[in-house]
Steps between C-alpha positions, in 0.01 A plus 500: 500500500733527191224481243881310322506257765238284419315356209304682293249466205507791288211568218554118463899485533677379781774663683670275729757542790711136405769544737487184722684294755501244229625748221755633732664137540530489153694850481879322501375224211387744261732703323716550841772715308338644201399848501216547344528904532684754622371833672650868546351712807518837503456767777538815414419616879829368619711473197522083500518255218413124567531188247277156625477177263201315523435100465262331345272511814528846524755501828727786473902553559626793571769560279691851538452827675631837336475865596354700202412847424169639626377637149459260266157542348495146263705207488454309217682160437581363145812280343687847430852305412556366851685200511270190397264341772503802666236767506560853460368841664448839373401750755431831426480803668221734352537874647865514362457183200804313692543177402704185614501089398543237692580186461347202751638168505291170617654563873327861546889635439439895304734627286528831336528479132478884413391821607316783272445883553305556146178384596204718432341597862155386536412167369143354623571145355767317418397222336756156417443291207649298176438867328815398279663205301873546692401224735458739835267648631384854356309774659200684510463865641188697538424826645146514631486906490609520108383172395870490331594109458786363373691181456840394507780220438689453768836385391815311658657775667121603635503838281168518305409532140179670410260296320150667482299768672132556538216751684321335689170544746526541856602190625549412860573131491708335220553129499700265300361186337493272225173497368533362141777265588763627226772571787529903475341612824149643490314795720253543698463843553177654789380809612360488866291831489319421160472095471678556178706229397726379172700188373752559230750220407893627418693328188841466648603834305310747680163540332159441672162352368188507643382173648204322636145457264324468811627699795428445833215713677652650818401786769736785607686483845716137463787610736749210339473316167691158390571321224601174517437148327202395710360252280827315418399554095798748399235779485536727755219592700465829850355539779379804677468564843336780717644556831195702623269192432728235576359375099732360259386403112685235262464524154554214252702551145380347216667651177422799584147472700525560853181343685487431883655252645443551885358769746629512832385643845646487835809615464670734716524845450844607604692294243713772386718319262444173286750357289472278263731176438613130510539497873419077557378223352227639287157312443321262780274242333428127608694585878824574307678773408661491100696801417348606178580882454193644619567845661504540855427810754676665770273701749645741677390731795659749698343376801804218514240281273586265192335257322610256236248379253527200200249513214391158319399648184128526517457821725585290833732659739675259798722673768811341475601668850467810720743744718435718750837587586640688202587862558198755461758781307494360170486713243581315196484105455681418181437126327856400368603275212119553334413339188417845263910601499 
């Protein structure tokens, strides 16, 4: 059995499969045309490109296909000075530093905004963010090898101004967050050999501080970290999760002391890629659902596997709903229209 499919309790949390004959008659009642959020699917296999909107039961549309080039190494959506209500796409090609934009209306329709050749090659992270004051979203690119970071404005025309550059450590996995609730995007930065791990908050202007009086303690070998607002308090709080184990961790914020939240066990060990996002209505307390910002999760496997979870805020995770249909190719699931750009 999917250990997913059924209710768990989990070091005293609860993970809960909540799709029901009785939810499911309340699909078309709830939010029947709002899109709560929007998906890009990559395949690099084939060379594909797909856009799906989700509602706020987590039911998906399938909005667009596209045929797409088979080496693009990161995609990495932002508000680069795409038309308004629409999200936009850089993808970037790192053997040769090509570069293109996108922009991606609400109906999954891509357009291309503009095209650039002076790219360095070799980028391990590109990281979106409010790194600037100029209202869009700015840039951050790190090169694992060097430890070479730097961050840029991107500006109207989606050419880039240089703000700030940095060495950093060897960094595998570098998130974006908001820890200290200012509204310049935070990082989370982890190395998966060591353990090591850092928090440094951004100003808007391109300078980093170091952040957290009370980091969290954590092991090496998390294959995917994400940050999210888990406890609905504006501080935002990860989670870590170790495909070998099928273990995932969530850590609480609180001004800067990380403590644990929840511990989880049971999960499956091919999820491949997990994405985090407003994908339904978030929270379930009382038998209802109350949409109240909490961060949601998107499970992914390559075995055609994918699970939607809700958090309520207190370390509780409810799946909102389950496929085992999608294709098993996937190489990139990108969340659109997210709330750190």
């Amino acid at each position: 059995m999917n250990p997913l499919d059924h209710a768990m309790s989990l070091n005293g949390y609860t993970v809960q499969n909540l799709w029901s004959d009785a939810a499911n008659a309340c699909v078309e009642s709830v939010n029947p045309t709002g899109s709560y959020q929007q998906l890009l699917f990559y395949d690099d296999s084939q060379g594909t490109l797909g856009v799906d909107s989700f509602d706020s039961w987590g039911n998906d549309t399938h909005q667009a296909s596209y045929t797409a080039r088979t080496d693009w190494t990161q995609i990495v959506p932002g508000h680069f000075g795409g038309p308004s209500g629409n999200t936009d796409v850089l993808f970037y090609e790192g053997a040769t530093g090509y570069a293109q934009y996108y922009t991606v209306s609400p109906q999954g329709n891509l357009s291309l905004m503009s095209s650039w050749t002076g790219y360095s090659a070799g980028w391990t992270n590109i990281v979106p963010g409010a790194f600037s004051s100029n209202g869009r979203t700015g840039l951050f690119f790190y090169d694992k090898a060097s430890g070479y970071g730097v961050f840029y404005a991107v500006n109207a025309d989606q050419s880039l101004t240089f703000l700030n550059s940095y060495t950093f450590n060897p960094w595998d996995i570098i998130e974006p967050a908001e820890f200290n609730g200012d509204g310049c995007t935070d990082l989370l930065y982890y190395n998966r050999s060591s353990g090591a791990m850092g928090f440094q908050t951004t100003d808007c202007a391109g300078h980093v501080t170091n952040y957290s009086s009370s980091p969290p303690s954590v092991s090496a070998g998390y294959t995917n970290i994400m940050t999210g607002n888990f406890a609905g308090d504006g501080e935002w709080e990860m989670m870590a999760y170790t495909q070998s184990t099928g273990n995932a961790i969530m850590w609480v914020n609180k001004s800067g002391t990380f403590s644990v939240q929840a511990s989880y066990s049971g999960f499956r060990t091919d999820w491949s890629i997990i994405s985090a996002g407003e994908f339904g209505a978030n929270d379930f307390g009382g038998n209802s659902y109350a949409d109240k910002g909490y961060t949601d999760f998107l499970f992914y496997s390559p075995n055609s596997a994918a699970t939607i979870f809700t958090s309520d805020g207190s370390g509780s995770l409810v799946q909102l709903r389950s496929f085992s249909d999608w294709l098993s190719t996937h190489s990139m699931i990108i969340p659109l229209a997210g709330t750190l750009y």
